[in-house]
Structures are given as structure tokens and as C-alpha cells.
C-alpha positions, 0 to 999 in steps of 0.5 A: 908699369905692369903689361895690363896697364901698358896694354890699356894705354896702347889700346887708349892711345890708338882709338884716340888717335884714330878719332883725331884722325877720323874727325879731321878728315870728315872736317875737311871732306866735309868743308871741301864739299860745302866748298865745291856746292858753294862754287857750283851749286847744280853739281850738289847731289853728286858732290853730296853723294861723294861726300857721304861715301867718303865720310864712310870710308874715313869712319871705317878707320878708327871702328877697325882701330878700336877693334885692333885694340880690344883685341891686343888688348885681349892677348896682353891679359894673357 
């Protein structure tokens, strides 16, 4: 196996990994949030509120995963 190849594998691998890992937590911010207005529904605004900053925060990890990638990528071509 060639870099390039070894290149494009560790890049694949990564932003998997890092969607599995973004698809998990927003599956269990959101379940816990659903939970929380479920328990005590006057708290929604402000648990709906958390709820999409969190989301937020999650999906900023596999943006940068696939943007370290390229760019390892990039430098494997080299």
C-alpha cells in the first residue's frame, strides 16, 4: 500500500469516526432534552435553548476532523 492510499484511508477513517461520534452525542443530547421537557415541560424553552448550543458544539468535531484530514491528506501527496 502506497502513502496516497494509506493517506486516504486515514483521512476516511477519521471523518467516520468522527460522524459516529457526532451522530451519538447529538442522539443523546437530544434524548435527554426530550427527557428533561417530558419531565418538566415549563422548563422547554430553556432546555431547547442548551439543547441547540450543545448540538452545535458536537457537530463543530467531525467540520474540524474532516478539515484535519484534507489536510494530512494534502501533505501525504507530497
Amino acid at each position: 500500500m502506497d502513502l496516497a492510499a494509506a493517506a486516504a484511508l486515514g483521512a476516511a477513517l477519521a471523518a467516520g469516526l468522527a460522524a459516529l461520534g457526532a451522530a451519538l452525542g447529538d442522539a443523546l443530547v437530544s434524548f435527554k432534552a426530550v427527557e428533561g421537557i417530558a419531565r418538566q415541560p415549563e422548563a422547554r424553552g430553556s432546555v431547547m435553548t442548551t439543547m441547540f448550543i450543545s448540538i452545535g458544539l458536537i457537530e463543530a468535531l467531525p467540520i474540524i476532523a474532516v478539515v484535519i484530514a484534507f489536510m494530512l491528506f494534502g501533505k501525504a501527496g507530497h
